[in-house]
C-alpha positions in Angstrom: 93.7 100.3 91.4 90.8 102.4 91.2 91.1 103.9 94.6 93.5 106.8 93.3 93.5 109.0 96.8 94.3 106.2 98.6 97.3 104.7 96.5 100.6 103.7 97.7 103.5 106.4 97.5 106.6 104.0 97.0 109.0 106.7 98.3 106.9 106.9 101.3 107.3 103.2 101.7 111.3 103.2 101.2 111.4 106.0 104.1 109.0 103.6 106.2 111.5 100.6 105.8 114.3 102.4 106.5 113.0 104.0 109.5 111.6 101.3 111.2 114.6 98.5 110.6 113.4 95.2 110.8 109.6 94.0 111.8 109.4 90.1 113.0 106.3 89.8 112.8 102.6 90.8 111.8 101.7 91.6 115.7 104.7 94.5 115.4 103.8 96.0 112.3 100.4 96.4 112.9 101.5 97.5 117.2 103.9 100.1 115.4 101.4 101.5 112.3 98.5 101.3 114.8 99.8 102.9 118.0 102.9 105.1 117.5 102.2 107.3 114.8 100.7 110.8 114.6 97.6 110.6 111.8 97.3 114.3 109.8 95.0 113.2 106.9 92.2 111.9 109.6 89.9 114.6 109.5 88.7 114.6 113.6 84.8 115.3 114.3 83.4 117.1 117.3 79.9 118.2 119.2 79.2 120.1 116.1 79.5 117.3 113.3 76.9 116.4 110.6 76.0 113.2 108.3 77.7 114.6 105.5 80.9 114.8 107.4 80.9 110.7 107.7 81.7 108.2 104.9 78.4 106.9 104.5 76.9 104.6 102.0 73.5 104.6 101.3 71.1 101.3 101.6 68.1 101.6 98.4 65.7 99.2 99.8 63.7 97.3 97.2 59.9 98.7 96.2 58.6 96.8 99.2 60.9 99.0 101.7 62.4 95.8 103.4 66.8 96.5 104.7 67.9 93.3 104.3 71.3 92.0 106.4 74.3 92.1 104.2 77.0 90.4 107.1 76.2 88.0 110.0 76.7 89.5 113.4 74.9 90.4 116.3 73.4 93.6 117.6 75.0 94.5 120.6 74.3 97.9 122.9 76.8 100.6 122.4 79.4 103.0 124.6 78.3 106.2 123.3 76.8 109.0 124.6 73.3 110.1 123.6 74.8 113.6 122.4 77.4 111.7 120.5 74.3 109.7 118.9 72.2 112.1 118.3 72.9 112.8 114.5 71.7 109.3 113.9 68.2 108.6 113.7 66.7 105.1 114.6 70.3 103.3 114.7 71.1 100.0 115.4 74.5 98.7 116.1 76.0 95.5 114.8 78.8 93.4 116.0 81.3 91.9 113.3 83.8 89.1 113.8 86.3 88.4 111.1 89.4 86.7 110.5 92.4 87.3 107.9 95.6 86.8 107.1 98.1 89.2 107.1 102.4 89.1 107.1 101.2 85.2 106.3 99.8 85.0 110.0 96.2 84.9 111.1 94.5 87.5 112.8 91.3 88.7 114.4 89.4 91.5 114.4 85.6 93.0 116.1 84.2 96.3 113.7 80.7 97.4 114.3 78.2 98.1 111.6 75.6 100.8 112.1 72.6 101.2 110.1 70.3 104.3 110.4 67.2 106.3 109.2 65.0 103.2 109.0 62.5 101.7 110.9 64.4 98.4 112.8 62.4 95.2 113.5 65.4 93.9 115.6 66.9 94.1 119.0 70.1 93.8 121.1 71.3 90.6 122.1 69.9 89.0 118.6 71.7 87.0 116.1 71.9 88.5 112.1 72.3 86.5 109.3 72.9 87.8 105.5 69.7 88.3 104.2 67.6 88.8 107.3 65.0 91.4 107.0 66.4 93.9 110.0 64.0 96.8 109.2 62.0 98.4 106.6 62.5 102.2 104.8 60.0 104.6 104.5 58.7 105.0 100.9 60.7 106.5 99.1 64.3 107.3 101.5 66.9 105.0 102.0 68.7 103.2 104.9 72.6 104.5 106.0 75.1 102.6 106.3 78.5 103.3 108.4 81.2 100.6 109.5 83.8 101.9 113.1 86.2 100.5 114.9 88.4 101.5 118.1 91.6 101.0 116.1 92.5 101.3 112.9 92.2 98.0 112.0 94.4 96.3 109.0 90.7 94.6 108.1 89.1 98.2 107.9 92.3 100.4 106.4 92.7 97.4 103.2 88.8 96.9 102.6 87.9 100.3 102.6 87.9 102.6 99.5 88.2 106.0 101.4 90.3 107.2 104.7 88.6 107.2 107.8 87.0 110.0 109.9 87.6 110.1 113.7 84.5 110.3 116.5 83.7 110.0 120.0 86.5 107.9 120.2 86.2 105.7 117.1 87.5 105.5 113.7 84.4 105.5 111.0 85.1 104.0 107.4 83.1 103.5 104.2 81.7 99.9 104.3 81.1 99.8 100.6 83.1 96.5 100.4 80.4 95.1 102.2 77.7 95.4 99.3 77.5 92.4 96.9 78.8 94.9 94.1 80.9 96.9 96.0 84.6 97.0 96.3 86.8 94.4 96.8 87.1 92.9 99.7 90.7 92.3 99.5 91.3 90.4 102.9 88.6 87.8 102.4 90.9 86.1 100.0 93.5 83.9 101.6 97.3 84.3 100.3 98.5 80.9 98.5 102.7 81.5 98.0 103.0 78.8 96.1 100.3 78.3 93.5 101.4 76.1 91.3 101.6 73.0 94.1 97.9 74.3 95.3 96.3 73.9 91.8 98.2 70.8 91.2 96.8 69.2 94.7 92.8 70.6 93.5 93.4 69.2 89.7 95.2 66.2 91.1 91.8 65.3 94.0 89.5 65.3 91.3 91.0 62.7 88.9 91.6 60.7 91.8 88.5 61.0 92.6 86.7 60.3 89.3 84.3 63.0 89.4 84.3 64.0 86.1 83.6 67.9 87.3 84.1 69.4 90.9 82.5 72.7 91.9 84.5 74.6 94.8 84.2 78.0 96.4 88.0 78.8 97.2 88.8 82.0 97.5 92.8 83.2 97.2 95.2 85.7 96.6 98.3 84.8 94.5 101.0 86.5 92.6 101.5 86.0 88.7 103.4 86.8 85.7 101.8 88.1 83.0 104.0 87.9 79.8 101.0 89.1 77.2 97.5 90.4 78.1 94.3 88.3 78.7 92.7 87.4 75.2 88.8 87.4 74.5 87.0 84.9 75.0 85.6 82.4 72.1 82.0 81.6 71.8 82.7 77.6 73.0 84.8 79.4 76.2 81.9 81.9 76.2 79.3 78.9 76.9 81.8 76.8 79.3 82.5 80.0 81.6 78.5 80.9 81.1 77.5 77.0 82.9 80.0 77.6 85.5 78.8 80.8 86.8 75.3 79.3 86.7 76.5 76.3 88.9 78.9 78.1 91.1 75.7 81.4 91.8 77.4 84.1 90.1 76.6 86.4 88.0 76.3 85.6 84.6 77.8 87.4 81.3 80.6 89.3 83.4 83.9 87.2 81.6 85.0 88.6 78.6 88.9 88.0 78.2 91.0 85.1 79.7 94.3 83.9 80.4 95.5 80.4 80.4 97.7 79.8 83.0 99.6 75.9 82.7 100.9 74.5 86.0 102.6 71.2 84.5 99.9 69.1 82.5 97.3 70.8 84.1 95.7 74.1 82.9 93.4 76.9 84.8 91.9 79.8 83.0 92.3 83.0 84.7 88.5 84.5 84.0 89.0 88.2 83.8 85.8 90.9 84.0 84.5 93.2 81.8 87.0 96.6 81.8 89.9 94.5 83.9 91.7 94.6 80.0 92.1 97.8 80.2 92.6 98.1 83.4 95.6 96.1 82.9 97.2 98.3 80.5 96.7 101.3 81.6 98.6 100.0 85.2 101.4 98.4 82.1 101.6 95.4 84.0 103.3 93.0 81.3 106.4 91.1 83.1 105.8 92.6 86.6 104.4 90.7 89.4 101.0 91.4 89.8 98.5 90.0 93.1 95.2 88.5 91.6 92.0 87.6 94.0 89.7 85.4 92.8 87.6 82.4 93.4 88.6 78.1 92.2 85.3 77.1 90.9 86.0 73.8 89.3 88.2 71.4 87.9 87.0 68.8 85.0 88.5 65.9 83.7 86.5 65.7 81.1 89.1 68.6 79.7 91.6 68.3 82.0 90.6 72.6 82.5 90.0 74.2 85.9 88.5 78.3 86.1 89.3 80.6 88.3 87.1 83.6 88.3 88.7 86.6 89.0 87.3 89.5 91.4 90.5 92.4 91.0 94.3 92.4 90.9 96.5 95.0 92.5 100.1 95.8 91.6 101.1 95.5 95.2 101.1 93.5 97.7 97.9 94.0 100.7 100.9 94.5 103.4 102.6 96.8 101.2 98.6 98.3 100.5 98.1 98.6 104.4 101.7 100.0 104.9 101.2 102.5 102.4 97.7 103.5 103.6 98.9 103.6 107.3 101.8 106.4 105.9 99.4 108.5 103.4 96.9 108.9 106.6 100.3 110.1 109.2 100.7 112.3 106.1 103.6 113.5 103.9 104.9 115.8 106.4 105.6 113.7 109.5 102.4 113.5 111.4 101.0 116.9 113.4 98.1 115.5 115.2 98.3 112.4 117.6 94.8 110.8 118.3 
């Protein structure tokens, strides 16, 4: 929605369908987007390539000058060359496992995390955890941050907000998704097809259970209907939504329209963020399918309400996302430069 280099070009897509006849499965999609194409807008980095050429975000340490972890991983030793490394001072490298769903299969995938221009109080072999202190920066200048892979990765090509670059034999993205406020990270939300029987099962556990209020943490990906926009919030809603984000550790004072959405007796309001109102008209989204990722934070009896606090809604599909990146970065004319 707010990546607007990176969008999906629906012709592109209609030429991709019809050209490639009919995929089975996630496995061949990914085989034929990953490894058969020629990629013209990945901009390819040689002996003579500088920081500025990478798409790096920048770590601001707090006044005390401690990095702190923001994934669990472990650092690991690397395959490069010390040429090749040589434009990154005091690095350390970080191994990532992560699994999603894609093409409504499960999949794996191993990305690397390196972090540079600090001063690192860890070594390989050791085990990170978010929030670990992994180094401290010199008063006054901040840590780098820059996420690669061998492939191009569905995990790395939906998350990130930018195309990639290519180097000594990697692909190098923007790991903004990985900041608390960054972007979304789309594939961390797991795809629910049929909503309506997944909120009934959650509203239908806690009455059976009695428990007046349940707290979850369960993030998903569904598509909805929208046949009006999200209205604001009232000052009672205001002071419901403001003691669930207290009890579910989130930031506080961030919902300010809602929608309620009724599946049979039971009712969930959709929390929507600050700007997402307009967001939503501006994309015109009233009767279309629209994707929404967000988080189940409770159900109560006492009301018979659930809340489900949105992070960001696309107007696609994440395979139709990924198959549209995969086609901007071969590039409108066919592909000039196989990697």
């Amino acid at each position: 929605m707010r990546n607007s280099s990176f969008l999906i070009t629906f012709c592109s897509l209609l030429v991709l369908a019809l050209s490639c006849g009919t995929i089975k499965n996630s496995e061949q999609m990914v085989n034929m987007l990953d490894t058969e194409w020629e990629y013209q807008n990945i901009p390819v980095l040689g002996g003579n390539a500088k920081i500025t050429d990478f798409p790096i975000i920048t770590y601001n340490p707090p006044p005390n000058g401690a990095i702190y972890s923001i994934f669990d991983g472990i650092v690991v030793n690397n395959s490069f060359t010390k040429s090749e490394l040589e434009i990154f001072n005091n690095k350390v490298i970080i191994q990532i496992d992560s699994h999603y769903v894609l093409y409504n299969e499960s999949r794996e995938t191993t990305y690397y995390i390196m972090v540079f221009d600090f001063k690192k109080n860890i070594s390989d072999g050791m085990l990170v955890k978010t929030m670990d202190v992994i180094g401290h920066a010199e008063l006054g200048n901040s840590a780098k941050v820059l996420a690669f892979s061998e492939s191009l990765d569905p995990y790395l090509v939906i998350n990130s907000s930018t195309p990639p670059v290519y180097y000594a034999g990697y692909f190098w993205f923007n790991p903004h998704f990985m900041a608390p406020s960054g972007d979304t990270k789309w594939v961390s939300f797991n795809p629910v097809e049929d909503i309506e029987t997944e909120l009934t099962k959650i509203a239908e556990h806690v009455l059976e259970e009695e428990a007046g209020l349940a707290f979850f943490d369960k993030k998903i990906r569904f598509k909805v209907n929208l046949s009006e926009y999200p209205r604001n919030i009232t000052d009672e809603e205001r002071e419901a939504i403001y003691f669930h984000e207290l009890f579910s550790y989130r930031r506080t004072g961030v919902i300010s329209h809602i929608t309620e959405f009724k599946v049979g007796e039971y009712v969930y309001l959709l929390c929507w963020q600050n700007g997402f109102y307009e967001y939503l008209q501006w994309q015109n989204v009233l009767n279309s399918d629209i994707w929404v990722y967000g988080s189940v934070v409770s159900y109560s009896t006492w009301n018979n309400m659930g809340y489900i606090f949105l992070r960001d809604f696309s107007v696609t599909s994440l395979e139709e996302m990924y198959e549209g990146r995969m086609w901007e970065l071969r590039g409108r004319n066919g592909g000039v430069r196989k990697i």
